[in-house]
N, C-alpha and C positions, 0 to 999 in steps of 0.2 A: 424660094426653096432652091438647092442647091440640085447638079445634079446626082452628086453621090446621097444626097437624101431623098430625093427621088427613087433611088435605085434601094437604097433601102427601104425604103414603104413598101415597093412591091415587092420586096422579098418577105418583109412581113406579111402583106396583104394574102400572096400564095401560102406563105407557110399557115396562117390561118385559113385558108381554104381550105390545105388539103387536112388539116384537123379534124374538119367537121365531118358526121356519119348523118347517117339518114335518122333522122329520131322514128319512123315505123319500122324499117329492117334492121339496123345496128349496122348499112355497109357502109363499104366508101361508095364516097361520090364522084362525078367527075363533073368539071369546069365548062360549061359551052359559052366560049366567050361572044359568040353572037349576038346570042339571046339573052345573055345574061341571067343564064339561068346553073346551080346547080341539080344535079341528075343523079335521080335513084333508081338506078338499072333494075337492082334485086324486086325493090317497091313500085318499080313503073313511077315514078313519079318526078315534076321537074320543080324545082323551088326559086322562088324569082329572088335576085338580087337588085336592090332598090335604094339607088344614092350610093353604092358601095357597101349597102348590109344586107347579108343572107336574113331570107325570113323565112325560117324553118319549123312555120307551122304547116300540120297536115291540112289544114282548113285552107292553110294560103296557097297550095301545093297544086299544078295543074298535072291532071293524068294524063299519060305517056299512053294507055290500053285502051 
């Protein structure tokens, strides 16, 4: 892979990110790139990212409270 395809993956990859809302509050989310976790500030709640795929079930979902 190139690196201008590189550089477009990640720009797909973030524009998909910041798409995504919390399926229990309807907000946005934000990005912890540490953890690899998306974060539902409104819902308290962190959603793991796993190989590069958001798992945005509430089930899979670790509470923030």
């Amino acid at each position: 892979m190139t690196q201008t395809q590189d550089a477009n993956t990640a720009q797909t990859d973030r524009r998909m990110l910041e798409s995504l809302v919390c399926p229990r509050s309807q907000s946005a989310l934000r990005y912890d790139a540490r953890n690899q976790e998306l974060i539902s500030d409104q819902a308290q709640l962190a959603f793991p990212i796993r190989d590069g795929i958001p798992i945005m079930l509430i089930s899979a979902a670790r509470s923030l409270g």
